[in-house]
NULOBA-561930 format. One record per residue: residue number from 1; residue in one letter; x, y, z of N, C-alpha, C, O, CB in turn. Coordinates in steps of 0.05 Angstrom, whole numbers, plus 5000, padded with zeros to 4 digits. Glycine has a CB too. Layout:
N
REC, NUM, A, X, Y, Z, X, Y, Z, X, Y, Z, X, Y, Z, X, Y, Z
...
***
This chain:
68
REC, 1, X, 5537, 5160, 5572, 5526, 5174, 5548, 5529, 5156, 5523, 5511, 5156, 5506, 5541, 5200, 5545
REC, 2, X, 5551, 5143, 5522, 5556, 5123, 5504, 5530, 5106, 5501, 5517, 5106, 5480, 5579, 5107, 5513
REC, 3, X, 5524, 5091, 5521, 5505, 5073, 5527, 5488, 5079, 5528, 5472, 5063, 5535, 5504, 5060, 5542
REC, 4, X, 5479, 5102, 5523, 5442, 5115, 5511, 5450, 5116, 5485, 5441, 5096, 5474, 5425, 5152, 5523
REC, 5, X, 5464, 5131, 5467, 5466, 5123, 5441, 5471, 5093, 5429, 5464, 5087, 5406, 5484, 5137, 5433
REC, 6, X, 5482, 5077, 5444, 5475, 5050, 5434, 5453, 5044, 5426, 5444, 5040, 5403, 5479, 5033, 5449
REC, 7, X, 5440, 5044, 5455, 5406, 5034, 5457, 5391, 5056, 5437, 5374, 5045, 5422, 5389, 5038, 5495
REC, 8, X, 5394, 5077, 5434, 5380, 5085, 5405, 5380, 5074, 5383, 5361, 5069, 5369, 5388, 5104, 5396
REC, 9, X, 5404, 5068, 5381, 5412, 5055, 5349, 5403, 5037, 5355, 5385, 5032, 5339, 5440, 5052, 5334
REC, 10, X, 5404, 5013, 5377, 5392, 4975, 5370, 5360, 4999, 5366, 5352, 5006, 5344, 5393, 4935, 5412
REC, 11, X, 5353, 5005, 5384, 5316, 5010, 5373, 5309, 5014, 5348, 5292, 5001, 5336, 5302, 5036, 5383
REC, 12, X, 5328, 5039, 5336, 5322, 5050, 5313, 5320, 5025, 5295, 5303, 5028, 5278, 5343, 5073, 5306
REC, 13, X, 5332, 5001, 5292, 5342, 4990, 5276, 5320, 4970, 5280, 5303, 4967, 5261, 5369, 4986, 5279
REC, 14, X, 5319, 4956, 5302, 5302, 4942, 5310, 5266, 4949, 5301, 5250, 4932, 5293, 5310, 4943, 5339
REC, 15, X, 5260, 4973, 5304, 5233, 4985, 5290, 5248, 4981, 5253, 5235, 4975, 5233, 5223, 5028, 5304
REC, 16, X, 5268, 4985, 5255, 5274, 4985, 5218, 5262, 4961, 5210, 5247, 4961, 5190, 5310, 4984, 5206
REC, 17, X, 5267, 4939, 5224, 5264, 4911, 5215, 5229, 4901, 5220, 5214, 4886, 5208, 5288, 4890, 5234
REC, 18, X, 5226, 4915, 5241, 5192, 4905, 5246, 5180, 4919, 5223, 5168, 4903, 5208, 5175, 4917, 5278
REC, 19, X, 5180, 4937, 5218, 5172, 4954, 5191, 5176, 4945, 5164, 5161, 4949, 5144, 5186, 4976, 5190
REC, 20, X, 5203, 4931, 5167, 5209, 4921, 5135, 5200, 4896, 5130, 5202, 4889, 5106, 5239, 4920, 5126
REC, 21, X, 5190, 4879, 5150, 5186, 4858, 5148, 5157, 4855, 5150, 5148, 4833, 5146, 5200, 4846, 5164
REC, 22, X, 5140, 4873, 5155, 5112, 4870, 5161, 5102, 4878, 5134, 5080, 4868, 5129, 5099, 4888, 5188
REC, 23, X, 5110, 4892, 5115, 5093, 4883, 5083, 5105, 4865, 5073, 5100, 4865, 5049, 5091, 4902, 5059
REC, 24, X, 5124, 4844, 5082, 5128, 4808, 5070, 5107, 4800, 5076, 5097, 4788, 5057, 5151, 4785, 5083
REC, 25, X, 5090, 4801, 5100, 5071, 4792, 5115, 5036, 4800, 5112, 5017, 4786, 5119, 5081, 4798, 5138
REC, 26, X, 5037, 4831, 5097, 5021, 4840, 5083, 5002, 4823, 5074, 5014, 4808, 5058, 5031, 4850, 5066
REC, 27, X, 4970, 4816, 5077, 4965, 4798, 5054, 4954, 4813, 5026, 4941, 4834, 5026, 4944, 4775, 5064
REC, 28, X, 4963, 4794, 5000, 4972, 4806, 4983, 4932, 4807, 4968, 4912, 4793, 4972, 5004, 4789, 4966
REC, 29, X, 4938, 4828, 4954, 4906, 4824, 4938, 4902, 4812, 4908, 4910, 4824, 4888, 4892, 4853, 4936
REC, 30, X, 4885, 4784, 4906, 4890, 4777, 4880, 4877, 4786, 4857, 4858, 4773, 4850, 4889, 4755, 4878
REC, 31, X, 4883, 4805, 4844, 4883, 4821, 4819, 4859, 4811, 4808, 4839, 4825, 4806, 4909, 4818, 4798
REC, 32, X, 4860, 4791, 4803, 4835, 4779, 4784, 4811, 4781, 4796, 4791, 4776, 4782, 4838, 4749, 4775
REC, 33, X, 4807, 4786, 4817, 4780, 4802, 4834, 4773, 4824, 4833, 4753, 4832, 4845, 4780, 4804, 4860
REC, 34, X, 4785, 4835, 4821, 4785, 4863, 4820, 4767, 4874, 4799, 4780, 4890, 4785, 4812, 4872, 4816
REC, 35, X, 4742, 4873, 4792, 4724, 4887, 4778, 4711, 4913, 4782, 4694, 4920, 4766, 4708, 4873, 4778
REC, 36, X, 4717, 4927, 4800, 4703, 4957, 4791, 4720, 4976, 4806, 4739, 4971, 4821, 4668, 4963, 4801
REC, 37, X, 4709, 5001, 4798, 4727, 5021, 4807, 4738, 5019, 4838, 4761, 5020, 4846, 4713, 5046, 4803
REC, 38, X, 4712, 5014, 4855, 4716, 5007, 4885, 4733, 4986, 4896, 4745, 4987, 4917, 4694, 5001, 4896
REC, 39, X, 4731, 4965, 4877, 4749, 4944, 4881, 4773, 4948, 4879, 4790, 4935, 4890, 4747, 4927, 4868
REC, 40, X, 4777, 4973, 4861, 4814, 4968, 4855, 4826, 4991, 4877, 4849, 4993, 4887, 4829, 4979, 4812
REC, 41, X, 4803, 5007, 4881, 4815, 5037, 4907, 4814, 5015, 4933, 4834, 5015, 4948, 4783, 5077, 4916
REC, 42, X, 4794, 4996, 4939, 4802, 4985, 4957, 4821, 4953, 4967, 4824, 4938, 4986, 4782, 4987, 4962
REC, 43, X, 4829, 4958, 4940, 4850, 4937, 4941, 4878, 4957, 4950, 4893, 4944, 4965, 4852, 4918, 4907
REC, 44, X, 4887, 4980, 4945, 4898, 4994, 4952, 4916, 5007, 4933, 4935, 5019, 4941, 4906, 4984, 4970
REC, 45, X, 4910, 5005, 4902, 4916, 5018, 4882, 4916, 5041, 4877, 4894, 5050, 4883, 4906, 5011, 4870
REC, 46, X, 4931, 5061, 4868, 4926, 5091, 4863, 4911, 5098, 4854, 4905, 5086, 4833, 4938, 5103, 4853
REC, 47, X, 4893, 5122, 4862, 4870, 5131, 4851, 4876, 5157, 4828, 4878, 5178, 4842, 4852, 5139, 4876
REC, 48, X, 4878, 5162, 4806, 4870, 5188, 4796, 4848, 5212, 4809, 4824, 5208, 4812, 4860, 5181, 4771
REC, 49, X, 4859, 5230, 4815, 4832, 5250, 4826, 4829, 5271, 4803, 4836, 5295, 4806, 4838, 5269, 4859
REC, 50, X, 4819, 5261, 4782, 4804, 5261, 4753, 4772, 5265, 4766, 4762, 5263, 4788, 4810, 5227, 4731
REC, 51, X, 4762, 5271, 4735, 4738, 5277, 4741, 4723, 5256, 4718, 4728, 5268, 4697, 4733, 5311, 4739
REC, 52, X, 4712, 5238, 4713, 4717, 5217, 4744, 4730, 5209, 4755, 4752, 5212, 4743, 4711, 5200, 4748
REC, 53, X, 4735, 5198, 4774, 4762, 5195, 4784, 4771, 5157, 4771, 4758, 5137, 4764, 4762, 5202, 4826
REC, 54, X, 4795, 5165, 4773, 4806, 5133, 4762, 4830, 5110, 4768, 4850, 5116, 4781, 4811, 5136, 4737
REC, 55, X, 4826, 5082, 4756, 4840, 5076, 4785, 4858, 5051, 4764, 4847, 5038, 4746, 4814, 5063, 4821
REC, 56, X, 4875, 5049, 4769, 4890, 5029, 4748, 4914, 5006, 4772, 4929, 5012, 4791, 4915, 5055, 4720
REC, 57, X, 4908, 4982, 4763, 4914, 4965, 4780, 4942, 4959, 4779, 4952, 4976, 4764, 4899, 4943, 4778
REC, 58, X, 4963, 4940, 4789, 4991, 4931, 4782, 4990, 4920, 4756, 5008, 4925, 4740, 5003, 4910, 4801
REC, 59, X, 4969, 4904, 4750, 4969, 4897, 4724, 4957, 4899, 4695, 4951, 4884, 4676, 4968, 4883, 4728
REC, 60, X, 4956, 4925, 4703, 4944, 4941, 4673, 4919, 4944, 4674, 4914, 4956, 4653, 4947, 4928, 4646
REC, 61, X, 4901, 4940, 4685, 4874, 4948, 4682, 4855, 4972, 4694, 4854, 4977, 4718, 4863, 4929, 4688
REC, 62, X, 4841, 4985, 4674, 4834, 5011, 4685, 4807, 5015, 4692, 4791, 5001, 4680, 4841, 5031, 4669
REC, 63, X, 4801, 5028, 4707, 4767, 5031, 4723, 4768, 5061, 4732, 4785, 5076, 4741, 4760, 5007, 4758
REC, 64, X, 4741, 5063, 4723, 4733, 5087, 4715, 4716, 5086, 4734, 4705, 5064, 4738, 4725, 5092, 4689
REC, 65, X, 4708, 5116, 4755, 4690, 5117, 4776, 4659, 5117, 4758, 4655, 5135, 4742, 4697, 5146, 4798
REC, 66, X, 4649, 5107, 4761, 4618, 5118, 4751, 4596, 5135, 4770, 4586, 5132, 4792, 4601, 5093, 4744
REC, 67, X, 4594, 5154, 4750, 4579, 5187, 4761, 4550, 5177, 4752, 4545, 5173, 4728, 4591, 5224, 4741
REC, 68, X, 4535, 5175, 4769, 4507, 5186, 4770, 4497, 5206, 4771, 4473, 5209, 4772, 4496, 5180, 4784
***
């Protein structure tokens, strides 16, 4: 019984580290590409669900959805 709770914990721990280590590995998105609203939701920036909706990057810049 001992030795199934071991092997939980190396797993648990072992997924801890594959996890923590795979956004080091992330590739990163360079900001200065980033020109329109679509660009910055799909760089992976937070979106406002505003009306329009809106989207502001890590480094200060804001984009506004445009409504037709």
């Amino acid at each position: 019984m001992k030795t199934r709770y071991k092997i939980i914990i190396v797993g648990i721990v072992l997924v801890s580290i594959i996890f923590g280590t795979q956004s080091q590995f992330a590739p990163s998105v360079d900001e200065s590409i980033i020109n329109s609203f679509w660009d910055c939701v799909e760089a992976g920036n937070p979106m406002m669900e505003s009306y329009p909706r809106q989207c502001y990057t890590q480094d200060g810049k804001h984009f506004v959805e445009e409504i037709t």
